[in-house]
C-alpha positions as CSV (number, residue, x, y, z in Angstrom):
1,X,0.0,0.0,0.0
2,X,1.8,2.9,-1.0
3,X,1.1,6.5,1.0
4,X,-1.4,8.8,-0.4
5,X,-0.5,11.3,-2.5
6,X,-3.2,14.6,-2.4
7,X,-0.7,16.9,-5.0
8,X,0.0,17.5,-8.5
9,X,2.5,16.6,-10.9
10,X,4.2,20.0,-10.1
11,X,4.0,19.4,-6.3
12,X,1.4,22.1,-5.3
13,X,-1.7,21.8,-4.0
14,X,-4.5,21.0,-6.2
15,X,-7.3,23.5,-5.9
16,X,-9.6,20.7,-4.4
17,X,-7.7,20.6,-1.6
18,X,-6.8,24.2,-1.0
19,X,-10.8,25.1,-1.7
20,X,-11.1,22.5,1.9
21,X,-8.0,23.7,3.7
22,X,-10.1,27.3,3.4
23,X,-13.4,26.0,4.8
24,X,-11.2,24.0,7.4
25,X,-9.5,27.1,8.9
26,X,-12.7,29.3,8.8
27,X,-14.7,26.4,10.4
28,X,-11.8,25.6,13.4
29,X,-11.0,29.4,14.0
30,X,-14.8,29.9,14.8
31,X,-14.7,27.3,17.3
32,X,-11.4,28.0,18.9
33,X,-9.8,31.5,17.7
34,X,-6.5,30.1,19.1
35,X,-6.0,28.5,15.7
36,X,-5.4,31.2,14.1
37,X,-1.9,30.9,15.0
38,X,-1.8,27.6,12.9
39,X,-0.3,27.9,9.1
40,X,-1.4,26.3,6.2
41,X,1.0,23.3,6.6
42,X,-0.4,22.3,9.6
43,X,-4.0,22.8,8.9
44,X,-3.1,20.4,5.8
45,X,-1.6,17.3,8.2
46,X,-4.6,17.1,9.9
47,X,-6.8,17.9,6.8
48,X,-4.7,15.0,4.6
49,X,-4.9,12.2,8.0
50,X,-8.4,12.6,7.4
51,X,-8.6,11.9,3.9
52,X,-10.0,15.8,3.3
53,X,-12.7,15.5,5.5
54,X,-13.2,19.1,6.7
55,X,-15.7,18.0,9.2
56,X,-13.4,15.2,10.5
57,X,-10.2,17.1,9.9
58,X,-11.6,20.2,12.1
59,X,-12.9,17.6,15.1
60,X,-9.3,16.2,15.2
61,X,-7.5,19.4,14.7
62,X,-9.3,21.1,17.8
63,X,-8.9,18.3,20.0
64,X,-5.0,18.8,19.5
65,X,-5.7,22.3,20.4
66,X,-7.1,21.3,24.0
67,X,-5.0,18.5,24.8
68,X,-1.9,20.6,24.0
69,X,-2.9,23.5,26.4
70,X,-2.8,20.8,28.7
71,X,-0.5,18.6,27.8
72,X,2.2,21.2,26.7
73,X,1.7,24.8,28.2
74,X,4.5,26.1,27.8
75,X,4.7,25.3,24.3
76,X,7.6,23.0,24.4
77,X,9.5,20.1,26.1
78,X,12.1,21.3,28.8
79,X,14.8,18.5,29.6
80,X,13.6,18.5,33.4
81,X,10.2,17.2,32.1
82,X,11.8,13.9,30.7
83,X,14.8,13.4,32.7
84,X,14.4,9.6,33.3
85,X,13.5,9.3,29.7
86,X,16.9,10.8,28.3
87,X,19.3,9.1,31.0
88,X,18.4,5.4,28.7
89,X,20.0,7.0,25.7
90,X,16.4,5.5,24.3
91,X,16.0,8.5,21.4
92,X,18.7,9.0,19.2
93,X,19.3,11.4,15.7
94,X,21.2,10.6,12.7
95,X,21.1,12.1,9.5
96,X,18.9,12.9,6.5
97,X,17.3,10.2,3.8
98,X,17.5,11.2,0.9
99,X,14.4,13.0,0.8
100,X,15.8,14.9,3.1
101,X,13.7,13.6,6.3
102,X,15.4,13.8,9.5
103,X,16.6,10.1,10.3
104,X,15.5,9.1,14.4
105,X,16.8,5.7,15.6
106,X,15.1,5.0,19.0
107,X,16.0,1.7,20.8
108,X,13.5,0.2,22.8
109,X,15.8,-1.9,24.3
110,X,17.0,1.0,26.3
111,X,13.2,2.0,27.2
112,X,12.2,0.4,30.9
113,X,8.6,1.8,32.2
114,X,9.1,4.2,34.9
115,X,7.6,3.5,38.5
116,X,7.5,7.2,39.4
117,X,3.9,9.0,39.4
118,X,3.6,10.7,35.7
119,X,6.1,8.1,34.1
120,X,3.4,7.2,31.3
121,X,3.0,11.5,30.5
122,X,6.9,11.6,30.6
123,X,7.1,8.7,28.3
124,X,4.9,10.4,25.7
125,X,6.7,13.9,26.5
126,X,10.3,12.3,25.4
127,X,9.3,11.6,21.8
128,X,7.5,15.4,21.6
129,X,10.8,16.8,20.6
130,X,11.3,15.2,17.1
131,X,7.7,15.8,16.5
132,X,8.2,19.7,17.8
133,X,11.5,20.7,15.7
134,X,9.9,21.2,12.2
135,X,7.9,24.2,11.2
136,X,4.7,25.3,12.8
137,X,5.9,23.9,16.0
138,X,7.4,25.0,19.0
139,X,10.7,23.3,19.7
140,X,13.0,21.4,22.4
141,X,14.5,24.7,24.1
142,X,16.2,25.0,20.4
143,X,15.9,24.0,16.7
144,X,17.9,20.2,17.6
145,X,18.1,19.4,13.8
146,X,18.6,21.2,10.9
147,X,15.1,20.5,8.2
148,X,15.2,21.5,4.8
149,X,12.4,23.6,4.2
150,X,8.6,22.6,3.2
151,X,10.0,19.0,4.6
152,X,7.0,17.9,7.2
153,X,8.4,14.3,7.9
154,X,10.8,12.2,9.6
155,X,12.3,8.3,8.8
156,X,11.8,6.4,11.9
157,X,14.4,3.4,13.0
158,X,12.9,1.2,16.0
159,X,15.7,-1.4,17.3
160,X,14.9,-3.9,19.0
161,X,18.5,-5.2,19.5
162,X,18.3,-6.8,23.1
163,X,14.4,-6.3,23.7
164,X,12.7,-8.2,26.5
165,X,9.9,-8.8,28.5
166,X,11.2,-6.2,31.2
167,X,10.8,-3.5,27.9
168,X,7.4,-4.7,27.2
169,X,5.8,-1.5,28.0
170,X,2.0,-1.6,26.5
171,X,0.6,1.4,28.0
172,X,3.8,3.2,26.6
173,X,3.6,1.8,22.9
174,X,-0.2,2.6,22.9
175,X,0.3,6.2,24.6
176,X,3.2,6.6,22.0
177,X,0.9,5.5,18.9
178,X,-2.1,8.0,20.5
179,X,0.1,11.1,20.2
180,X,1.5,10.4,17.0
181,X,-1.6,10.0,15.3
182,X,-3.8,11.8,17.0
183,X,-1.8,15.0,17.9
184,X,0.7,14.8,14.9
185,X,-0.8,13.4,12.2
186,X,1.6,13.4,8.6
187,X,4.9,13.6,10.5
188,X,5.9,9.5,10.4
189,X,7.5,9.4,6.4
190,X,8.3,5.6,7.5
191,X,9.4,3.2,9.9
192,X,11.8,0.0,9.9
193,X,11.6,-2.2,12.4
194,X,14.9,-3.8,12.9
195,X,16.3,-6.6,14.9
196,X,12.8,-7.8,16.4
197,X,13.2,-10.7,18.7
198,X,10.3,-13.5,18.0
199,X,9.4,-12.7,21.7
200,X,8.3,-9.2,20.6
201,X,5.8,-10.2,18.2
202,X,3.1,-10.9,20.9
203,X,3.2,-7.5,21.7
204,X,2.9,-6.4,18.5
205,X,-0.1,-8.4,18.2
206,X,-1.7,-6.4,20.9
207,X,-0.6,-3.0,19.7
208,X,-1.1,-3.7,16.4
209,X,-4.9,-3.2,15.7
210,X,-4.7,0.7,17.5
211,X,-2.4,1.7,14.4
212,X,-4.7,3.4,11.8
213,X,-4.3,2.0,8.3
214,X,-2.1,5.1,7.0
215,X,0.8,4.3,9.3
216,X,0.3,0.9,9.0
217,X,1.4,1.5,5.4
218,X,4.7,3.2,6.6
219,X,6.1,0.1,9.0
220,X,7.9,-1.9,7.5
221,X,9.9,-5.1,9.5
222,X,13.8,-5.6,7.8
223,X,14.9,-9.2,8.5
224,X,19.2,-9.0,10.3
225,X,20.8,-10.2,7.2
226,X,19.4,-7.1,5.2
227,X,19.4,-4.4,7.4
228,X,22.1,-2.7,6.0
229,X,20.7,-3.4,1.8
230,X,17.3,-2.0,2.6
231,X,17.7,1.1,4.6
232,X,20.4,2.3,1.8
233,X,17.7,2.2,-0.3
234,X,16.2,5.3,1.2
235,X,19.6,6.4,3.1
236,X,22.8,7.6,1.5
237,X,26.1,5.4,3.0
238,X,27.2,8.6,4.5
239,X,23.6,9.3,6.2
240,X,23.1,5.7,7.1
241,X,24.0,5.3,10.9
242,X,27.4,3.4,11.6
243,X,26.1,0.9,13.8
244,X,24.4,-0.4,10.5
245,X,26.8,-0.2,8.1
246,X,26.5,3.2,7.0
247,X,29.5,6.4,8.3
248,X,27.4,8.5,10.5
249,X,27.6,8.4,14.2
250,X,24.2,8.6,16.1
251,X,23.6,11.6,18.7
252,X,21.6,11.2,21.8
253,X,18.7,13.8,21.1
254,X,19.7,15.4,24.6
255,X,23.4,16.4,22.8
256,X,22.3,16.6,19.7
């Protein structure tokens, strides 16, 4: 299943599309005037995740509106807010594809669910920074990688190297999936899956039927003796992380 695409053949917006994105933005700002502070690109994620439903798009797009004045009031992620999160080394950055998408590697073998009262919230909060740093957004205390502009996406790598049972962390995946689709609709360019122990595919079972059919589409599983073959096909050698095969180092997100 390949992923939608709602442009031209000269990458603009088709009027269809634009004539919705209109009647979106009237329709949201008369229901919460705060989003007039949202651009067009934004508007569009939410408007494209729901296959240019206004109605639908509008519903979803001000229910991010009230969980983030919640969830986020100051805007942004501080590093105090997901200090247990960082210390695992869980979220790291590489470099571009070559679509220019900002490459994260996070390593869930490194993730551990936290005891502490909040540890669920904190869990969510860690990932909020490579979801924050594009345009539209507010960012991790700084801009932590560098976008090209118009680019709206990121290439996800989930390791499993050394997963477990003590990682199997349900409440996290699920609270993980929630915000990325319901709060950040359009971000996830694609997924790989690498090093997945057979163990871990009973969780996926159970995590598997929350993940909307859209993302589905961007997860793909890469079997150990081809790690390094397929993600070159969408990384250059001297973007693709060292650790599989490739010449660039990975970054903690905290020092990147």
């Amino acid at each position: 299943m390949e992923e939608k695409d709602h442009t031209n053949i000269n990458g603009k917006d088709n009027t269809a599309e634009q004539h919705k994105l209109c009647l979106m933005r009237a329709l949201v700002e008369h229901r919460d005037p705060s989003a007039k502070e949202a651009d067009d690109l934004m508007l569009r994620r939410f408007l494209r995740a729901r296959d240019l439903n206004v109605e639908k798009a509008a519903t979803m797009f001000l229910k991010y509106l009230k969980w983030k004045r919640t969830f986020l009031p100051k805007g942004f992620v501080s590093e105090d807010e997901i200090e247990y999160d960082l210390s695992q080394n869980k979220i790291c950055l590489g470099g571009q594809d070559k679509q220019g998408r900002p490459i994260v590697v996070a390593f869930a073998g490194r993730h551990y669910q936290s005891s502490k009262p909040g540890g669920l919230d904190e869990f969510k909060r860690t990932f909020l920074p490579v979801f924050l740093h594009f345009p539209s957004s507010a960012t991790f205390d700084s801009n932590i990688i560098l976008i090209p502009d118009g680019q709206e996406k990121f290439l996800a790598i989930g390791d499993l190297q050394g997963w477990g049972y003590s990682n199997s962390d349900v409440r996290g995946y699920l609270g993980f999936i929630s915000v990325l689709q319901d709060y950040y609709p359009e971000r996830l360019g694609k997924l790989f899956i690498v090093h997945a122990p057979r163990v871990f595919m009973a969780v996926w079972k159970v995590v598997y039927p929350f993940i909307d059919e859209n993302t589905k589409a961007k997860i793909q599983f890469v079997e150990k003796q081809h790690i390094k073959s397929k993600l070159l096909e969408d990384i250059d050698e001297s973007q693709l992380p060292d650790i599989y095969g490739g010449k660039l180092q990975l970054v903690p997100v905290q020092d990147a």
